[in-house]
N, C-alpha and C positions, 0 to 999 in steps of 0.2 A: 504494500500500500504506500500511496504519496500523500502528501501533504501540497496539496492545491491552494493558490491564492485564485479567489475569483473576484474580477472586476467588471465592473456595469460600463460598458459605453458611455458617453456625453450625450444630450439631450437639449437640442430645441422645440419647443411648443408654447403658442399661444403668448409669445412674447418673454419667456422662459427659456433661462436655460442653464447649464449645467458640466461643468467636466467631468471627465470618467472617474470614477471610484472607488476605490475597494470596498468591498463587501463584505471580504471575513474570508477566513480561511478553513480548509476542511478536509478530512484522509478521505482516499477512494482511490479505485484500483484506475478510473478514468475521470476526464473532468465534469461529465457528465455525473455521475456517481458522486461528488463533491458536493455538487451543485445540489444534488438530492440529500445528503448528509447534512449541508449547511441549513439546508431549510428544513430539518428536521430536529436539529438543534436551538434554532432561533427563531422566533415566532414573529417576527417582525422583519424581516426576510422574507420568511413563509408567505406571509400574509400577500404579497406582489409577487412571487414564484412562480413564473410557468415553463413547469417542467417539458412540456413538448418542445418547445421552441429554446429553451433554456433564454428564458428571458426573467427582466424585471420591472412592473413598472413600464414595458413595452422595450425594456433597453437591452440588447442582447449583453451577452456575457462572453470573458475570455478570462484565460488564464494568467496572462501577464496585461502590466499596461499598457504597453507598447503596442500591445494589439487592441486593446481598450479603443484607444487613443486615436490610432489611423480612422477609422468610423467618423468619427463629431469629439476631437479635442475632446 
């Protein structure tokens, strides 16, 4: 198992907006699997968690920032 950093993408809407940011971190054998572990730990995560799309909030998710970041700052 790894210890995954996941981060949200940056976000423009409705005059809003946002840089990317980490979420939390969490083991799983893929980052997918992280992403399911973090929102099973944290309830306020959870709450905007969609595990299909592995989103947040509408913001997709990556592993590093770097990849966060290419998307919307």
């Amino acid at each position: 198992m790894k210890i995954w950093e996941i981060w949200s993408e940056g976000y423009m809407v409705t005059g809003n907006t946002g840089k990317h940011q980490l979420m939390g971190e969490a083991e799983g054998k893929t980052f997918r699997q992280a992403c399911i572990n973090l929102a099973k730990k944290d309830s306020e995560f959870s709450a905007y968690f969609e595990e299909e799309d592995l989103s947040h909030w509408g913001c997709s998710l990556f592993p590093t920032a770097e990849e966060a970041a290419k998307t919307f700052g």
